[in-house]
Backbone as numpy.savetxt, mean C-alpha at the origin, in Angstrom:
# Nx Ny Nz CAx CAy CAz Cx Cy Cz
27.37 -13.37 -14.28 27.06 -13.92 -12.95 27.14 -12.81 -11.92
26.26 -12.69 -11.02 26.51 -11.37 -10.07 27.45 -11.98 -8.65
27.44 -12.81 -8.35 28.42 -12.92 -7.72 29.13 -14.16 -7.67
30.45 -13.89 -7.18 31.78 -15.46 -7.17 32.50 -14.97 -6.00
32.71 -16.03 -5.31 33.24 -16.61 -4.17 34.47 -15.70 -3.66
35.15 -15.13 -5.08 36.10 -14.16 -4.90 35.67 -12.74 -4.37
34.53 -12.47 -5.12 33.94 -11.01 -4.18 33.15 -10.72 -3.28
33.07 -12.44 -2.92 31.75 -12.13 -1.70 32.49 -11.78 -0.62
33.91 -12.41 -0.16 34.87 -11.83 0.72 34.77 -10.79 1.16
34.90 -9.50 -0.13 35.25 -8.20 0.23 33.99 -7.12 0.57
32.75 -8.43 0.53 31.43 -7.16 1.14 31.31 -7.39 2.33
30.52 -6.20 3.26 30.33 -6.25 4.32 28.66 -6.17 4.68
28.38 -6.18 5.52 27.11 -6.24 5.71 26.41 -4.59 5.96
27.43 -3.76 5.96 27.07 -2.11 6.28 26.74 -1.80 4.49
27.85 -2.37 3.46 27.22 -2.07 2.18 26.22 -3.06 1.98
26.08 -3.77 2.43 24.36 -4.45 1.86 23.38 -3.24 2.20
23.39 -3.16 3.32 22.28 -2.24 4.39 22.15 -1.14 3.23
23.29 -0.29 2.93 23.45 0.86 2.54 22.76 0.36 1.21
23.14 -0.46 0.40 22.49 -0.98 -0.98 21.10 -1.15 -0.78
20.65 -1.89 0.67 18.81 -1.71 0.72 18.53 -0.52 1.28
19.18 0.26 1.62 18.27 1.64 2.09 18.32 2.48 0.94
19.11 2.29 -0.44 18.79 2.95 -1.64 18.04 2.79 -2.34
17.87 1.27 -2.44 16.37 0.34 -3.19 15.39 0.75 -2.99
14.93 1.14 -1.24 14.06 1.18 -0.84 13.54 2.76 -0.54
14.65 3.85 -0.35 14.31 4.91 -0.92 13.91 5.51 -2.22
14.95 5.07 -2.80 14.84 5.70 -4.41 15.65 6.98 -4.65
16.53 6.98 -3.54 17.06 8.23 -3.93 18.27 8.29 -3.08
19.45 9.10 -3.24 20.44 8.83 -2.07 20.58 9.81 -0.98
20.12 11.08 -1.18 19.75 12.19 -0.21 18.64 11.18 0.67
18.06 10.68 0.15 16.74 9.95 1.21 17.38 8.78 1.95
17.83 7.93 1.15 18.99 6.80 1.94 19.83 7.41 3.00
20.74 8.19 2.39 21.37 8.85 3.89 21.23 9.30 4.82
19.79 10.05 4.39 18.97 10.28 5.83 18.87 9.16 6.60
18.19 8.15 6.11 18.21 6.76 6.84 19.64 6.69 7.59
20.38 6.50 7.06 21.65 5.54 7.29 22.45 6.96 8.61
22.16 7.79 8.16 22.82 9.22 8.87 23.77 9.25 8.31
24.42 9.35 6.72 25.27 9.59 6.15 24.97 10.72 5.41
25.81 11.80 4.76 25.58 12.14 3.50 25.30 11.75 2.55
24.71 12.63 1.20 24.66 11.42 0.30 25.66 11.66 -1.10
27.21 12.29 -0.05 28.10 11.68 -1.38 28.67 10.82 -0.66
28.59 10.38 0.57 29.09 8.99 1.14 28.64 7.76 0.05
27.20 8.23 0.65 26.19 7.05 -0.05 26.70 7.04 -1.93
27.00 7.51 -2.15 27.18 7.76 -3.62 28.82 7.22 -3.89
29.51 7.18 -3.03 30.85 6.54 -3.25 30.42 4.89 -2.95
30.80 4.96 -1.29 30.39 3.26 -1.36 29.16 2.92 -1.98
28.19 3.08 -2.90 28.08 2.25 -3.95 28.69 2.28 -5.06
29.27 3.12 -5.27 30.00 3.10 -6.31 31.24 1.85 -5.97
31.40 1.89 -5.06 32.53 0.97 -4.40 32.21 -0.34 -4.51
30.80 -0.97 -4.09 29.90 -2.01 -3.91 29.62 -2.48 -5.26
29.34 -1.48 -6.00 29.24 -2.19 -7.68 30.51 -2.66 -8.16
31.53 -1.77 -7.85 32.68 -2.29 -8.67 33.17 -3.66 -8.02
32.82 -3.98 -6.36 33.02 -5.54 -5.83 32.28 -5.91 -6.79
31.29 -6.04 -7.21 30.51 -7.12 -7.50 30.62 -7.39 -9.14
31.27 -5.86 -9.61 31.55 -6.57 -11.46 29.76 -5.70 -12.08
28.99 -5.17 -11.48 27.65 -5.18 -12.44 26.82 -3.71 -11.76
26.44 -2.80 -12.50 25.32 -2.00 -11.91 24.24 -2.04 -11.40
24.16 -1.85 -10.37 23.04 -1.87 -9.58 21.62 -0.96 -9.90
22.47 0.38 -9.80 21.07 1.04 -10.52 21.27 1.89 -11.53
20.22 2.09 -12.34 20.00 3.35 -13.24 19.67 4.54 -12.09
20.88 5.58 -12.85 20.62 6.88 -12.33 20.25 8.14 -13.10
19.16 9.15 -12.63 18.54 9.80 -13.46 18.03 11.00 -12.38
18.00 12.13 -12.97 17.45 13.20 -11.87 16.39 13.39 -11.40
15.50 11.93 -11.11 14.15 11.46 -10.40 14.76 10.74 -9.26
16.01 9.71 -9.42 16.41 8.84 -8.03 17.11 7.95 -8.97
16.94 6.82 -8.72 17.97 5.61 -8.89 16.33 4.58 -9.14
16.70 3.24 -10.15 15.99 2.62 -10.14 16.60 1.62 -10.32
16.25 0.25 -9.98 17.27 -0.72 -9.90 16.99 -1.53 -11.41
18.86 -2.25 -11.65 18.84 -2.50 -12.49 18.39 -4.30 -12.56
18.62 -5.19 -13.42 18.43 -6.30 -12.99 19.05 -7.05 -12.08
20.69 -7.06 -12.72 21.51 -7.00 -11.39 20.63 -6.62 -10.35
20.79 -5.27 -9.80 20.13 -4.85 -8.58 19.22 -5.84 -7.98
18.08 -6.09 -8.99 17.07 -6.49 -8.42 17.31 -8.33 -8.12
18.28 -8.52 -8.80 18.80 -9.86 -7.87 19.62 -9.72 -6.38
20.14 -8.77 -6.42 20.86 -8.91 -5.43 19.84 -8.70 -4.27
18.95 -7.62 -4.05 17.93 -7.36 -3.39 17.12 -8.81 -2.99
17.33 -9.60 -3.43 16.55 -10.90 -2.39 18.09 -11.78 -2.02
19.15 -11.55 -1.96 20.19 -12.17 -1.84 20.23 -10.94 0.04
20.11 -9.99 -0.59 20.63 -9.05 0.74 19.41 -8.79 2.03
18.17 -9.09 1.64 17.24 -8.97 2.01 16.72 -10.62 3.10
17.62 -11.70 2.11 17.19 -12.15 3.27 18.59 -12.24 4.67
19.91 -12.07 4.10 20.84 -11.41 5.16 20.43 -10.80 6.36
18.93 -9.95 5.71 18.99 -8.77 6.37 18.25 -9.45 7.37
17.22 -10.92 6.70 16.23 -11.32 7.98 16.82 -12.23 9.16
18.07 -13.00 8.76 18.71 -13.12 9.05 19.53 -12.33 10.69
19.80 -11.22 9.72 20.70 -10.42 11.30 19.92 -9.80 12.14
18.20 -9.55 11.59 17.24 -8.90 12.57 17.22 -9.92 13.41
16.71 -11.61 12.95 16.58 -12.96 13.86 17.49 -13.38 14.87
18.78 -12.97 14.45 19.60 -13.19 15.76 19.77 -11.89 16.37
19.35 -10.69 16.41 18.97 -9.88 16.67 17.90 -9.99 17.87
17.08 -10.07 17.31 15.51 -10.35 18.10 15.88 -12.14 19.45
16.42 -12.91 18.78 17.09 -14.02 19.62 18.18 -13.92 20.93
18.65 -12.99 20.39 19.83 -12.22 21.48 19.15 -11.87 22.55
18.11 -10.97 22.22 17.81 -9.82 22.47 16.89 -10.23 23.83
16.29 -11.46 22.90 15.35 -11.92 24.12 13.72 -11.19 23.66
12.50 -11.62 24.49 11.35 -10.65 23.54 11.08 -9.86 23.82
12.10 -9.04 24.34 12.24 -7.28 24.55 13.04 -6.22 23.59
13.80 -7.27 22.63 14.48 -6.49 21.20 13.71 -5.78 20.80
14.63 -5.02 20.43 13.46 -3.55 19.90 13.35 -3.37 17.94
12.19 -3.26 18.13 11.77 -3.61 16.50 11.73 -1.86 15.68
12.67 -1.72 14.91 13.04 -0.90 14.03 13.14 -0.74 12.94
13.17 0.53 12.08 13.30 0.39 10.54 11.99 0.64 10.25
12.17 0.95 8.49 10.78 1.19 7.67 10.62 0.26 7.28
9.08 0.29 6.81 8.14 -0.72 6.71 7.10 -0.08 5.74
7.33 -0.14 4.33 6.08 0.52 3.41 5.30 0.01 3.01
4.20 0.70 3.17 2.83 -0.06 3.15 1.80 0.61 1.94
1.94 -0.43 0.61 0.59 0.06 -0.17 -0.65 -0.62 0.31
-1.67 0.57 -0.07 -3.12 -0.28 0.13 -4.20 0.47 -0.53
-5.14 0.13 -0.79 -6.36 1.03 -1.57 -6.11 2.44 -1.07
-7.19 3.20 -1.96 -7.02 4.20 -1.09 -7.81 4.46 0.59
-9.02 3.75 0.24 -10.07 3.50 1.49 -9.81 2.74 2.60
-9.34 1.86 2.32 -8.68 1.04 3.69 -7.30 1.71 4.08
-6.20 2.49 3.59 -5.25 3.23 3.95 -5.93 4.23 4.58
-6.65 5.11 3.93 -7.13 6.43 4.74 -8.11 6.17 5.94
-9.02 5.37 5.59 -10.14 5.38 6.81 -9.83 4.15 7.49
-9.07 3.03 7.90 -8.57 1.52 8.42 -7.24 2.12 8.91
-6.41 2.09 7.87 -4.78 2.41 8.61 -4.64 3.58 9.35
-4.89 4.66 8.67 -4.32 5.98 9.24 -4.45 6.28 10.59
-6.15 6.64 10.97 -6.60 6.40 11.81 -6.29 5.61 13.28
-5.41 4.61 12.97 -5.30 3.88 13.90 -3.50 3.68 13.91
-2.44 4.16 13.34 -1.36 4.61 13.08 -0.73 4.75 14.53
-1.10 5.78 15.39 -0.88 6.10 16.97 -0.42 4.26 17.26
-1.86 3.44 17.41 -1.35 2.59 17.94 -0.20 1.54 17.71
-0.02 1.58 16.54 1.40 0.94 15.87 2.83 1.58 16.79
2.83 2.78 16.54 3.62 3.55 17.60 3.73 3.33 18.39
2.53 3.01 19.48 2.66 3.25 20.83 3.52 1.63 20.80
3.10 0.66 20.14 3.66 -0.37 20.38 5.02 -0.68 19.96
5.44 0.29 18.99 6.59 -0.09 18.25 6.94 1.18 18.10
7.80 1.83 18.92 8.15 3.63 18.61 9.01 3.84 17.68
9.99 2.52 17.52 11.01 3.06 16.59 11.00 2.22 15.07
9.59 1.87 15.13 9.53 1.32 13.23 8.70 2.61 12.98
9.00 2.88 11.66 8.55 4.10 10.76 7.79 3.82 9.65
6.34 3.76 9.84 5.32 3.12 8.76 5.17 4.54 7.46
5.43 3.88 6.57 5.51 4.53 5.07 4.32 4.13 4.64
2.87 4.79 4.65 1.47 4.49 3.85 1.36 5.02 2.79
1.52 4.41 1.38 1.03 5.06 -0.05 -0.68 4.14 -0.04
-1.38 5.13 0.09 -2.75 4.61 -0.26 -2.99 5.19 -2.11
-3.64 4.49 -2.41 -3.38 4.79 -3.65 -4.63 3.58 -4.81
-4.68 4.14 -6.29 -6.00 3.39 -7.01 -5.29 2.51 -7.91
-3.79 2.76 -7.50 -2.94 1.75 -9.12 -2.45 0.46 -8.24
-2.22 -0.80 -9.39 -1.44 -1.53 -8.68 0.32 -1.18 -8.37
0.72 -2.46 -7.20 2.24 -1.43 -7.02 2.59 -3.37 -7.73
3.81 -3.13 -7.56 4.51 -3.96 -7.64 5.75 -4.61 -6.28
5.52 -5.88 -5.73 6.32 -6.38 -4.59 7.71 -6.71 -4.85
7.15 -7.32 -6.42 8.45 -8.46 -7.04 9.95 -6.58 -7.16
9.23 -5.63 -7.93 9.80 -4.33 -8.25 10.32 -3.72 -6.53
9.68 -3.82 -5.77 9.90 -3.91 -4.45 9.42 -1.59 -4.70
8.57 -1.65 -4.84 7.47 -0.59 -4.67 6.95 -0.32 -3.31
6.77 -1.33 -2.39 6.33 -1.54 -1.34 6.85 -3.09 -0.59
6.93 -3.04 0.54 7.46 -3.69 1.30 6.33 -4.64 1.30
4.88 -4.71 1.79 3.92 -5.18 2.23 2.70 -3.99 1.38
1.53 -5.29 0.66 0.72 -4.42 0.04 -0.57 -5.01 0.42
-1.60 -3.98 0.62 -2.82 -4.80 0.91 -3.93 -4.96 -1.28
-4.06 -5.60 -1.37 -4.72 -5.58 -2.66 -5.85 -5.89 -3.12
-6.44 -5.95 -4.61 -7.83 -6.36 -4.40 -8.09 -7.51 -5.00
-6.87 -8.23 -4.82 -7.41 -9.75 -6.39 -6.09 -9.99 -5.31
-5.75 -11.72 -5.46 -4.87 -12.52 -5.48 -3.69 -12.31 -6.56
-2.26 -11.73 -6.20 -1.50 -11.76 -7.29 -0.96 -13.36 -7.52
-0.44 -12.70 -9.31 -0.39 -14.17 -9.87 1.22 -15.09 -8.79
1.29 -16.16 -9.30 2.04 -17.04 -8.64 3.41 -16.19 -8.68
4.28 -16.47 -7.44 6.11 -16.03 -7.55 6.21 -16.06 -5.90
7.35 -15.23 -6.41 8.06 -15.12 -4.64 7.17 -14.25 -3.79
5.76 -14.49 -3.26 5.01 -13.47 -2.89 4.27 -14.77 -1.72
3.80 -14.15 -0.84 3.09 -14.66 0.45 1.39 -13.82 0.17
0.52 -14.84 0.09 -0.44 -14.06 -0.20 -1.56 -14.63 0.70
-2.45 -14.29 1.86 -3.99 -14.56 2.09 -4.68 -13.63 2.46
-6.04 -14.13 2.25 -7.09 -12.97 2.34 -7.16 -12.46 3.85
-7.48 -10.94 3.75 -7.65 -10.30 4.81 -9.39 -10.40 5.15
-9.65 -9.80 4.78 -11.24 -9.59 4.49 -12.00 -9.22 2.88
-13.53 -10.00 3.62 -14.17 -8.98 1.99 -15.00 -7.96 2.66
-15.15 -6.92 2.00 -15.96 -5.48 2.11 -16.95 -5.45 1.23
-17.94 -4.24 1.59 -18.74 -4.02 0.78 -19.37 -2.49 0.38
-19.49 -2.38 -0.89 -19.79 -0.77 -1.60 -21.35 -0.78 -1.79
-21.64 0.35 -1.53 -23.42 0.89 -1.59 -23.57 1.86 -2.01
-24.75 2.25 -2.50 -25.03 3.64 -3.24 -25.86 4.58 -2.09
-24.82 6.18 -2.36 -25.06 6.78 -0.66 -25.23 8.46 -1.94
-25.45 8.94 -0.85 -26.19 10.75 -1.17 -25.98 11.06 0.10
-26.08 12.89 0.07 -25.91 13.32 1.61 -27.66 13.62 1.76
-27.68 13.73 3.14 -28.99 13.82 3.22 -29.40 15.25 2.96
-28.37 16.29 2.65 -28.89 17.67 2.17 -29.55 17.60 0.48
-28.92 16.61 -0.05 -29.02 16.66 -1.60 -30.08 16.10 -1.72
-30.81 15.00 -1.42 -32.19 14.51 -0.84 -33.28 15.15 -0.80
-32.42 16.30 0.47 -33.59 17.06 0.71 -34.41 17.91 -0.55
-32.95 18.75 -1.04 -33.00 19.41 -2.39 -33.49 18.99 -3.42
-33.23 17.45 -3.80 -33.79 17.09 -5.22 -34.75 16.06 -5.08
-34.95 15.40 -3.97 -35.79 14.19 -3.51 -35.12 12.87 -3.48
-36.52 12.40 -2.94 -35.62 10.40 -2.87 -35.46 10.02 -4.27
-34.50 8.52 -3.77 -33.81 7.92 -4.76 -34.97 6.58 -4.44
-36.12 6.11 -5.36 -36.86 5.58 -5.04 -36.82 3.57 -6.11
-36.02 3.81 -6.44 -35.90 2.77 -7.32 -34.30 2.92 -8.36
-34.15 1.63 -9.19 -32.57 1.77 -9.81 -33.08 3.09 -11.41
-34.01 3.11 -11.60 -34.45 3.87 -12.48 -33.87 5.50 -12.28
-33.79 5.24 -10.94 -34.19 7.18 -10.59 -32.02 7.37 -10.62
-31.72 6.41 -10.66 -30.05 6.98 -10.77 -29.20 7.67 -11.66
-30.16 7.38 -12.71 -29.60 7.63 -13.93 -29.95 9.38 -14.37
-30.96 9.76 -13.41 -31.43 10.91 -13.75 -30.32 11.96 -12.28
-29.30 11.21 -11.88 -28.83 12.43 -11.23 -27.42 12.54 -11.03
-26.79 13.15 -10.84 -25.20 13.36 -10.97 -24.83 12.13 -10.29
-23.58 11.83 -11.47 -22.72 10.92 -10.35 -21.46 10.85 -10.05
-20.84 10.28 -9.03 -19.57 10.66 -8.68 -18.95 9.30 -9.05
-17.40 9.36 -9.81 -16.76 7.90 -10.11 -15.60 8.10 -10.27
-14.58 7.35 -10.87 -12.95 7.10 -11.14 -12.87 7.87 -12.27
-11.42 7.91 -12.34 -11.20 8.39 -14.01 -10.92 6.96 -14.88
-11.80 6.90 -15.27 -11.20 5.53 -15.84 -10.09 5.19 -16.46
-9.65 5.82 -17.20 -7.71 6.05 -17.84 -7.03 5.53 -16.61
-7.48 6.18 -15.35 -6.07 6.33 -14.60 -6.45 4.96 -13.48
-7.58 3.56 -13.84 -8.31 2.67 -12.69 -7.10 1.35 -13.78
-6.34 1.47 -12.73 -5.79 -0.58 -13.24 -5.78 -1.33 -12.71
-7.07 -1.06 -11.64 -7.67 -2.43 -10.65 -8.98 -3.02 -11.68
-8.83 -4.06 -12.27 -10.05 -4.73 -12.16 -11.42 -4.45 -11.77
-11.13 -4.84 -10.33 -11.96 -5.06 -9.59 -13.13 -3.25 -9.35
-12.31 -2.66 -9.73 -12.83 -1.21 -9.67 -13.80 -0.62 -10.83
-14.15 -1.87 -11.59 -14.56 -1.43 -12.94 -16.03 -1.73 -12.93
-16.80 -1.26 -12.13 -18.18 -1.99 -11.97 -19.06 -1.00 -12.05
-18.85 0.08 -12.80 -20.04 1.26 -12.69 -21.19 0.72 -13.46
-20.85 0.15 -14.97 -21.98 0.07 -15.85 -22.62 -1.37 -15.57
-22.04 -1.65 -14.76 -23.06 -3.01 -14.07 -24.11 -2.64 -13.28
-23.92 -1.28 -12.81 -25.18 -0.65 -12.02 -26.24 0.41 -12.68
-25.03 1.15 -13.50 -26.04 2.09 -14.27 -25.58 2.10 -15.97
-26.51 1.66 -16.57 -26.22 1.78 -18.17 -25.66 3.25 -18.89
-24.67 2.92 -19.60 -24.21 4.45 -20.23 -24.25 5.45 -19.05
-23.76 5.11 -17.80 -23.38 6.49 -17.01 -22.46 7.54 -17.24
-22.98 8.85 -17.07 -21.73 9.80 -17.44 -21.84 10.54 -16.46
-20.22 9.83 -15.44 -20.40 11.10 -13.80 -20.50 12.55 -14.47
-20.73 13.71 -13.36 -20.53 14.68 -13.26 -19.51 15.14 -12.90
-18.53 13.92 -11.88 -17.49 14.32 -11.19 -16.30 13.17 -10.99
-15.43 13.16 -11.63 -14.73 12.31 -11.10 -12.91 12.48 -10.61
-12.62 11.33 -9.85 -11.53 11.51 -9.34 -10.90 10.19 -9.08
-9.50 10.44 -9.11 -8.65 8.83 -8.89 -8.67 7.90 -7.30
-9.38 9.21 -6.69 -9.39 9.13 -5.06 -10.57 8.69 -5.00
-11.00 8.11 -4.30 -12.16 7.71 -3.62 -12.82 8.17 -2.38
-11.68 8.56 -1.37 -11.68 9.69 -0.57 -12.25 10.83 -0.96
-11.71 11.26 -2.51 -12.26 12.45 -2.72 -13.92 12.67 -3.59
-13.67 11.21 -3.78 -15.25 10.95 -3.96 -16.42 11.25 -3.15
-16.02 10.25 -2.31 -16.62 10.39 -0.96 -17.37 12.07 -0.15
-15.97 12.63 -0.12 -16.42 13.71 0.16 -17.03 15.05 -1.20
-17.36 14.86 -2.34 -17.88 15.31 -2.93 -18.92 14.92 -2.75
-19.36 13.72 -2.65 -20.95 12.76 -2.31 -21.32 13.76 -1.04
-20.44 13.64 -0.14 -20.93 14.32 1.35 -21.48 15.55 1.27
-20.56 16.17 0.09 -20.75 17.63 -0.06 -22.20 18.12 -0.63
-22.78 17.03 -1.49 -23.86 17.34 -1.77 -23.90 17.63 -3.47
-22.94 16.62 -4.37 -22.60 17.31 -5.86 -23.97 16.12 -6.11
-24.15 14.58 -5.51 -25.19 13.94 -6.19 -24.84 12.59 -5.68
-24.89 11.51 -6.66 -24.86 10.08 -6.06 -23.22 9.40 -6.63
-23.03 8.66 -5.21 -21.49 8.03 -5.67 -21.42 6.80 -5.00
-20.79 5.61 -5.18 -20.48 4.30 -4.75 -19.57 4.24 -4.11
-20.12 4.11 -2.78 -19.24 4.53 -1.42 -18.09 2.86 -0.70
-17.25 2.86 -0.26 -17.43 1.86 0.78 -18.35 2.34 1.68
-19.04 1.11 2.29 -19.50 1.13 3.31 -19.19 1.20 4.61
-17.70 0.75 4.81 -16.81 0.67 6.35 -16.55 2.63 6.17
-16.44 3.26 5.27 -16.11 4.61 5.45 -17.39 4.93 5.28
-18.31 5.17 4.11 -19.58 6.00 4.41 -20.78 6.24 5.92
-20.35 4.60 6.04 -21.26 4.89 7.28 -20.90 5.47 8.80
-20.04 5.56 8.63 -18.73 7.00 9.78 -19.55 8.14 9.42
-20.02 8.73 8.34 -20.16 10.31 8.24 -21.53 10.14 8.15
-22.23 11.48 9.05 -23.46 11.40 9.40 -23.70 12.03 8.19
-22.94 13.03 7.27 -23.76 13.12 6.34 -24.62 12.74 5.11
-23.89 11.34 5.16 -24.16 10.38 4.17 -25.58 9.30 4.43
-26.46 9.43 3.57 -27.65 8.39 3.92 -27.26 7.45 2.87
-27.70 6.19 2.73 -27.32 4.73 1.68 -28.88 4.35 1.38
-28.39 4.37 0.09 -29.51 4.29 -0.69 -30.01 2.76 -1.27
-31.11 2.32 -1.83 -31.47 1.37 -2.18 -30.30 -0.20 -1.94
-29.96 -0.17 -0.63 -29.54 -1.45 -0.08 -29.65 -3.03 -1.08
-31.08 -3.21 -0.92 -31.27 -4.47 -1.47 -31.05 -4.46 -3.00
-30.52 -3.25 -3.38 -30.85 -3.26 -5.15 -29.48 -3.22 -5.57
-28.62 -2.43 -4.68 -26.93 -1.69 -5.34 -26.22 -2.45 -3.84
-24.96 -3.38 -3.98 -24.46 -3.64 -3.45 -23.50 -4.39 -3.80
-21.90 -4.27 -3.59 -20.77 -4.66 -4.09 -19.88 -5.07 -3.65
-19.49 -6.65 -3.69 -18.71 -7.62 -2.57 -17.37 -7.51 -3.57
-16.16 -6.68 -2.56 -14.99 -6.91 -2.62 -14.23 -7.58 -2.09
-13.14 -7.61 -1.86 -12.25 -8.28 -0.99 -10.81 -7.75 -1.13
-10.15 -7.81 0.48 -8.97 -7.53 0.89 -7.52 -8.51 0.75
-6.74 -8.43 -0.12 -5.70 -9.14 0.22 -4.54 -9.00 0.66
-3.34 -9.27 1.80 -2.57 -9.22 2.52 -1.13 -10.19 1.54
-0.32 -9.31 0.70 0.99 -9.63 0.22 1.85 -9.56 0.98
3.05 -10.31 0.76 4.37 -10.39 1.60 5.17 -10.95 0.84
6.61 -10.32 0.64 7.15 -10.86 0.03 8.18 -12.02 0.65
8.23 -13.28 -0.28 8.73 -14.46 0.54 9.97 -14.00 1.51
10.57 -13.43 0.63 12.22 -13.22 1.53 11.74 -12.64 2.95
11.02 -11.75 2.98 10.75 -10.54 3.34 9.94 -11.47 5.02
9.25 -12.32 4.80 8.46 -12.77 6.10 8.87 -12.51 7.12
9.89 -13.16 7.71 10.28 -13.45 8.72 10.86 -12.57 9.68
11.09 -11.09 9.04 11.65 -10.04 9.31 10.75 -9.09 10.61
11.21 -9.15 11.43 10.36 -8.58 12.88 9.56 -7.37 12.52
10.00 -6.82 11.54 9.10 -5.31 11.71 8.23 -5.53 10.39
8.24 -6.32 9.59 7.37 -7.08 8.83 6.00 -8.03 9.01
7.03 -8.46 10.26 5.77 -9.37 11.13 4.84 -8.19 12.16
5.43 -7.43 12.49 4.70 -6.77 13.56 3.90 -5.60 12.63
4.11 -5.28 11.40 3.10 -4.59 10.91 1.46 -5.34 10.36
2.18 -6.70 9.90 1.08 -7.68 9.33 0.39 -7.92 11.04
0.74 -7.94 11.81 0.38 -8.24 13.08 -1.03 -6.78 13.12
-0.51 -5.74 13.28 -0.98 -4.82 13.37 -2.19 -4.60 12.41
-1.99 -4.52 11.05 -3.50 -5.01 10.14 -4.14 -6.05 10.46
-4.06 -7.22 10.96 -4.84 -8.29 11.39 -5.54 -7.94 12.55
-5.23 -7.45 13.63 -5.54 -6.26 14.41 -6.37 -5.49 14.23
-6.75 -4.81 12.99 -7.39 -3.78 12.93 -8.62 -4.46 12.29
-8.18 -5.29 11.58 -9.28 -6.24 10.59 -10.28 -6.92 11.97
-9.58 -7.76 12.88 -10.44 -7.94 13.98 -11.44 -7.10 14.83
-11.03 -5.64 14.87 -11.49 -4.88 16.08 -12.35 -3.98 15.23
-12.37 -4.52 13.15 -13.50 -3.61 12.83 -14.16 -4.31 11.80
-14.29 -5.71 12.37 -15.05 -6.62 11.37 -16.40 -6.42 10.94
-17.06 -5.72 12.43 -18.79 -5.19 12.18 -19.06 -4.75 10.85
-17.77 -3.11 10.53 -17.96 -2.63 9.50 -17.73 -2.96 8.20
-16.73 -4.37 8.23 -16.85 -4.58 6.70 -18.03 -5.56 6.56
């Protein structure tokens, strides 16, 4: 049992904190930065915090700390404490409390780099003292593992302790720079694709689904170039290596990019907005989901 009535007495709410700023780092040099401790502080009181509670919290290894099961129960026991003391926090406070703390954010790589980043300043200007953590990235993360605080994704995850609705759907097109054009000629039909370089994923390293749609467009394709980034796709396309399957909310930003056969190549995705249940109600949780809804509004043209 991880906890009895006898040891809940002797915790305080500074070792919870200290127990989620380790979870959520992964490391205790990184936690203490948070907390402004050292990290053989941090390394005693948990050591202190496990022995209240009877059970290990984490596996330790010279990568960081990873939580154990224990751990990962206690982490929605302390987490919602935590929403808890922000709420009477923010209630006290009146709606001038000041909204603080990290807030990590997975999301594709395309909507992190060209949607979030970009527009980052204004999160700040509104909220100076929350600290947005962006892993853009082509793998899935995990919420339940607590990988990320808040994830944007490309499918509905399956049923649990997770808050899930759609953000938006997007859409992918087949683009060339207009130097490569010039050089090798038009792309005049789906026939002519197959005869020219292409840019794509590594497939080993794609465990989205939804990312798996090359040979639906071109039979037996074999890129010339590929990469886990899409970003870095992108700008190989720009560069002029041949043809690649762009988003469209980013390709059509760069003048160097022309989009090719519209009515023939075109690919309806969609955006989804996770939260983890405990996790809602938490002010700097809300004000980041605030902030992507935000951005989703003021750039709906482009998806």
């Amino acid at each position: 049992m991880l906890m009895g009535c006898a040891i809940m007495h002797s915790w305080r709410w500074d070792d919870l904190r200290l127990f989620l700023a380790v979870s959520r780092e992964g490391r205790l040099i990184a936690a203490g930065r948070v907390l402004g401790l050292d990290h053989t502080t941090v390394a005693r009181r948990l050591t202190a915090l496990e022995g209240a509670i009877g059970s290990r919290l984490f596996d330790r290894s010279p990568r960081g700390v990873t939580l154990t099961g224990a751990g990962l129960a206690l982490v929605a026991f302390a987490e919602r404490m935590e929403t808890e003391v922000e709420a009477a926090a923010a209630a006290l406070g009146g709606q001038d409390a000041r909204i603080s703390g990290t807030v990590r954010l997975a999301t594709p790589d395309a909507f992190g780099t060209y949607i979030v980043a970009p527009h980052a300043a204004r999160l700040h200007a509104l909220h100076p003292h929350l600290e947005l953590e962006l892993a853009p990235q082509s793998r899935l993360v995990s919420l339940t593992r607590r990988e990320a605080d808040i994830a944007v994704t490309l499918n509905r995850p399956p049923r649990g302790r997770l808050l899930t609705r759609k953000l938006t759907d997007y859409r992918l097109g087949l683009y060339a720079s207009a130097d490569y054009l010039a050089r090798c000629g038009p792309i005049e039909d789906m026939r002519d694709i197959a005869r020219h370089p292409l840019v794509w994923y590594i497939d080993e390293l794609i465990d989205m689904p939804e990312l798996r749609f090359l040979d639906q467009i071109v039979q037996d394709a074999r890129p010339a170039f590929r990469s886990s980034s899409i970003v870095a796709q992108q700008h190989a396309v720009a560069g002029g290596l041949g043809l690649g399957i762009l988003h469209v909310f980013a390709a059509e930003q760069d003048p160097r990019l022309v989009r090719l056969l519209p009515e023939s190549v075109e690919v309806r995705r969609s955006y989804w907005l996770v939260t983890h249940a405990d996790q809602r109600d938490m002010p700097r949780i809300r004000a980041v989901t605030a902030f992507l809804d935000a951005l989703i509004q003021d750039n709906r043209m482009r998806f």
